[in-house]
C-alpha positions as a Python dict, from the first residue, in 0.01 Angstrom:
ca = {
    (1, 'X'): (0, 0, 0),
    (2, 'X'): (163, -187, -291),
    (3, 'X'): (208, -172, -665),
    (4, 'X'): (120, -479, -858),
    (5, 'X'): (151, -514, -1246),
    (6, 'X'): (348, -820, -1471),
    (7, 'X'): (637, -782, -1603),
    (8, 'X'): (746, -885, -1951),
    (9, 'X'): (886, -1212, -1873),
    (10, 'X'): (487, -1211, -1750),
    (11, 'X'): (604, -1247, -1370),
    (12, 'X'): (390, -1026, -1134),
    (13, 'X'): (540, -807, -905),
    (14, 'X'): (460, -637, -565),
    (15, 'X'): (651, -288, -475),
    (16, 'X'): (565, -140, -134),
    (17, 'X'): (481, 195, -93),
    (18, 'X'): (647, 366, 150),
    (19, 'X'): (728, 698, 246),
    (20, 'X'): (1016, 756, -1),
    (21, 'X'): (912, 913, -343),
    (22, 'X'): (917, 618, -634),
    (23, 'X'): (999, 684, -967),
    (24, 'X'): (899, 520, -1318),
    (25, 'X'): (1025, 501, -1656),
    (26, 'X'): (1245, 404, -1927),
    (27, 'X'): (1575, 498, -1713),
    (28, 'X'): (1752, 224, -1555),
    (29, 'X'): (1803, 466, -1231),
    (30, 'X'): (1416, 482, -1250),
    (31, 'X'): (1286, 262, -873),
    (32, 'X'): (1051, 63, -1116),
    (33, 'X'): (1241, 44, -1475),
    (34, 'X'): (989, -47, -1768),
    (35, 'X'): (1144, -167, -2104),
    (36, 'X'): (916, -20, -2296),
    (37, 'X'): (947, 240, -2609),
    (38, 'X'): (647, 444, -2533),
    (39, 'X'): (722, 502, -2198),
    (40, 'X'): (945, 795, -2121),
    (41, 'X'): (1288, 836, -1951),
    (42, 'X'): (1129, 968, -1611),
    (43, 'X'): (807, 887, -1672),
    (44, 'X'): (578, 982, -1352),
    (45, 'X'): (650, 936, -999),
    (46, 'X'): (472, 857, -665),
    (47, 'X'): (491, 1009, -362),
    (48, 'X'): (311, 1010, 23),
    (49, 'X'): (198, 1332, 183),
    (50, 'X'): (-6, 1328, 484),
    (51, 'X'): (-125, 1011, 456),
    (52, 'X'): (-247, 1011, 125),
    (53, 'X'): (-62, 862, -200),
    (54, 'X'): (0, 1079, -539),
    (55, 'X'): (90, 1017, -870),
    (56, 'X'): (223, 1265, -1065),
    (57, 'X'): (319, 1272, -1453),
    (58, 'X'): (653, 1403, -1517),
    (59, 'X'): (595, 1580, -1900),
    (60, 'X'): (589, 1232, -2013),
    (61, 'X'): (535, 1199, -2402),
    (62, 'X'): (240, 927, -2394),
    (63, 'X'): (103, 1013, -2113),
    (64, 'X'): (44, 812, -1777),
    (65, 'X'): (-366, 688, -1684),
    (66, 'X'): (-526, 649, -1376),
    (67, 'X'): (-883, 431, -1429),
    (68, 'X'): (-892, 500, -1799),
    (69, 'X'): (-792, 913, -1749),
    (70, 'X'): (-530, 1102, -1897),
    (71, 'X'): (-307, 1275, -1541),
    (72, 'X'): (-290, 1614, -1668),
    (73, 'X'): (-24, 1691, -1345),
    (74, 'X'): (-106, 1540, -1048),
    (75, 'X'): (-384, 1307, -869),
    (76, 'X'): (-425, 1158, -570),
    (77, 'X'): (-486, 757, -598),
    (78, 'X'): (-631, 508, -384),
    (79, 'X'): (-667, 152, -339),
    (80, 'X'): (-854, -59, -658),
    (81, 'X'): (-706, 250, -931),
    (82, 'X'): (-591, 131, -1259),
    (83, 'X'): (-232, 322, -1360),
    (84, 'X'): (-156, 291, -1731),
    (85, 'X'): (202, 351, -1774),
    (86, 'X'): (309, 241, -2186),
    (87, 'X'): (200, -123, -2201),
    (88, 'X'): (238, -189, -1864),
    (89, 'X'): (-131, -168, -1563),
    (90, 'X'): (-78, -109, -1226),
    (91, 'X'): (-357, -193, -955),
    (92, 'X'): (-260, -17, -630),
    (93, 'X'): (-363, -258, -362),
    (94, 'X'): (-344, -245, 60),
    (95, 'X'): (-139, -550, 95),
    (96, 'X'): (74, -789, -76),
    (97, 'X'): (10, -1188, -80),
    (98, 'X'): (338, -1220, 116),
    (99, 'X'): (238, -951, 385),
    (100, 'X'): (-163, -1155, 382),
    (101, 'X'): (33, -1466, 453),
    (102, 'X'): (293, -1346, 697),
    (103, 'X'): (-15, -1210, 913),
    (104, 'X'): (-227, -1524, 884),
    (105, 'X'): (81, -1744, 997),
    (106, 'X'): (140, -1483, 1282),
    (107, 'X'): (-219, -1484, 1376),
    (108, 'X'): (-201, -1870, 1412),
    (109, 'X'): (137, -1864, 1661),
    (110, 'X'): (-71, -1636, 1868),
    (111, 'X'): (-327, -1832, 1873),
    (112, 'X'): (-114, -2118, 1950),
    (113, 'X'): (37, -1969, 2194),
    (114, 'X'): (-251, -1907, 2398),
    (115, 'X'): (-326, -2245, 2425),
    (116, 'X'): (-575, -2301, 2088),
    (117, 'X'): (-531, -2630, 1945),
    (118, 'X'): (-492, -2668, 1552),
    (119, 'X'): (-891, -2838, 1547),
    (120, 'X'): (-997, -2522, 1737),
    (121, 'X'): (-808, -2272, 1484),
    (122, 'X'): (-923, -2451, 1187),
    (123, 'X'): (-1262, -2455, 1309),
    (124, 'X'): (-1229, -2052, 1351),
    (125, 'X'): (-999, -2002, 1027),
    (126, 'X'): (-1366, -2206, 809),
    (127, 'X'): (-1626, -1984, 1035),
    (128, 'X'): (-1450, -1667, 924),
    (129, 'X'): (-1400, -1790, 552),
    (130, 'X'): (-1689, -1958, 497),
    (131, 'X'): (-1945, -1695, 490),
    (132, 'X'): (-1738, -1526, 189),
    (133, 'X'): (-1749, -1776, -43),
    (134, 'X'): (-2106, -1832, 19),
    (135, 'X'): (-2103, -2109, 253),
    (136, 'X'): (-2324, -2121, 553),
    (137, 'X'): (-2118, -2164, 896),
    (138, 'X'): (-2120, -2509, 1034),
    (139, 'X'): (-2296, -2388, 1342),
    (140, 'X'): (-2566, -2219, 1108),
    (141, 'X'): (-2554, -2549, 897),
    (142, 'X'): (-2633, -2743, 1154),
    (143, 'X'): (-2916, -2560, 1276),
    (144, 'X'): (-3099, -2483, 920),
    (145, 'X'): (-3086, -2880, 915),
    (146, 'X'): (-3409, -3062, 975),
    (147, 'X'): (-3382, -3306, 1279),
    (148, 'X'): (-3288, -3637, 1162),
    (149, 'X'): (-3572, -3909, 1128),
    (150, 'X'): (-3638, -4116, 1384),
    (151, 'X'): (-3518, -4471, 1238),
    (152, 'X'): (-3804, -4694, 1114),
    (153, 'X'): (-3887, -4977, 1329),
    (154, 'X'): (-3758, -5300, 1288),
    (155, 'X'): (-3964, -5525, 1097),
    (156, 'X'): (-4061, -5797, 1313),
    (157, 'X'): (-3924, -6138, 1221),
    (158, 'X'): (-4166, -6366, 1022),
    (159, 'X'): (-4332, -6626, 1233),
    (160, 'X'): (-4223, -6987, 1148),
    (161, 'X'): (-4438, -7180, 951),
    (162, 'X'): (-4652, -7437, 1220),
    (163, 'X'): (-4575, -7831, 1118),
    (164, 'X'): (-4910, -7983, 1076),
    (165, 'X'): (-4927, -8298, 1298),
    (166, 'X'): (-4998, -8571, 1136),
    (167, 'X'): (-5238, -8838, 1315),
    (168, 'X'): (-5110, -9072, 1526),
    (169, 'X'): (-5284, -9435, 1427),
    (170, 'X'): (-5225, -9697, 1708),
    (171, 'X'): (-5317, -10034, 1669),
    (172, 'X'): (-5475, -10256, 1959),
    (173, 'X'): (-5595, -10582, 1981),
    (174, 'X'): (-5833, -10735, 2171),
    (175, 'X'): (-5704, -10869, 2542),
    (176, 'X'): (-5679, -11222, 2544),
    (177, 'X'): (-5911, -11405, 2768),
    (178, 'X'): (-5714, -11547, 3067),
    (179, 'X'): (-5737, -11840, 3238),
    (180, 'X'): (-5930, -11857, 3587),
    (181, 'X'): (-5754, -12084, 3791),
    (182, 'X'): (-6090, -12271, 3891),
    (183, 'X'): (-6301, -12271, 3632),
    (184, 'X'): (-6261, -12262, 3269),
    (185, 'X'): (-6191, -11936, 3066),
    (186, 'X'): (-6381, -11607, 3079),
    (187, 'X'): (-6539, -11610, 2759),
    (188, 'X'): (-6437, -11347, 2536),
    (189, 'X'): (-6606, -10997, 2489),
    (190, 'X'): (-6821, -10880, 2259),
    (191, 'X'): (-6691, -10802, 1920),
    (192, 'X'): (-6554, -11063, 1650),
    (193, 'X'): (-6243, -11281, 1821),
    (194, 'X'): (-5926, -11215, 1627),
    (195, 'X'): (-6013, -10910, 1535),
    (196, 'X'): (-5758, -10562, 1568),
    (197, 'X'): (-5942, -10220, 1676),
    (198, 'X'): (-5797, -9925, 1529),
    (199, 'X'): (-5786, -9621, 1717),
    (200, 'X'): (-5706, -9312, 1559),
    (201, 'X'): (-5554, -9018, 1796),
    (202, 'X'): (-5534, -8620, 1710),
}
């Protein structure tokens, strides 16, 4: 259990609980000295008796409140109360930052010790965290997601335009009549001699 409140210099401190009785007040021999007019010499004091925490009010002149209540004598107090002492608010708390941190670093040397690597205790350290800051898990992430889309098909590549063939125009002329060796020339064929036939191909 610890004490938290802020100082005047607006610093917060932590004091531990223990089993020793803790005074406060005004006194500099008090274990938590406030400089504060309205709070008395010995103001109240704290103490641990089977287990369970008290706070008593030592005939203080202002009076010392727990959650907004005037301590008449004594009252037992438990984690989450409010103590009013002058000026000054205490919240009595399980555990210090320092002691949360000292136990999350030792938890990680364990864990490092028996063989987890720092992806694995990361992973763990975001699984545990994650629900309390209203974030799903990754594992639950993942499976809330909707299966991914199957990718479109490619588009199939545009056909190339076809080159329109142009006619092919050939040219012939007529064969020449050719000389028989023993008689005179074939005469020519039919058609008008000199003439070129044009032929016209697809």
């Amino acid at each position: 259990m610890h004490l938290r409140y802020i100082n005047k210099l607006g610093i917060t401190k932590d004091i531990e609980l223990t089993g020793e009785p803790l005074s406060i007040g005004r006194s500099r021999e008090a274990d938590i000295p406030l400089l504060d007019d309205r709070v008395s010499r010995v103001h109240c004091g704290i103490r641990l008796s089977e287990g369970v925490f008290y706070l008593k009010d030592l005939k203080s002149r202002n009076g010392t409140f727990v959650n907004g209540q005037r301590v008449e004598d004594t009252v037992q107090i438990k984690t989450g109360d409010r103590i009013q002492i002058g000026s000054t608010v205490f919240v009595l708390e399980d555990a210090s930052p320092q002691e949360d941190a000292a136990k999350a670093i030792g938890s990680v040397q364990d864990d490092m010790g028996d063989g987890k690597g720092y992806s694995t205790i990361l992973k763990e350290i975001v699984e545990d965290i994650a629900p309390k800051i209203g974030i799903p898990k990754p594992s639950e992430a993942a499976a809330a997601a909707p299966e991914a889309a199957e990718p479109a098909p490619a588009e199939k590549p545009a056909a190339k335009p076809t080159l329109k063939v142009r006619p092919t125009i050939k040219i012939s002329s007529a064969p020449k009549p050719t000389a028989n060796e023993s008689g005179p020339a074939a005469p020519a064929p039919s058609g008008t001699p000199g003439k070129k036939k044009i032929i016209i191909k697809r």
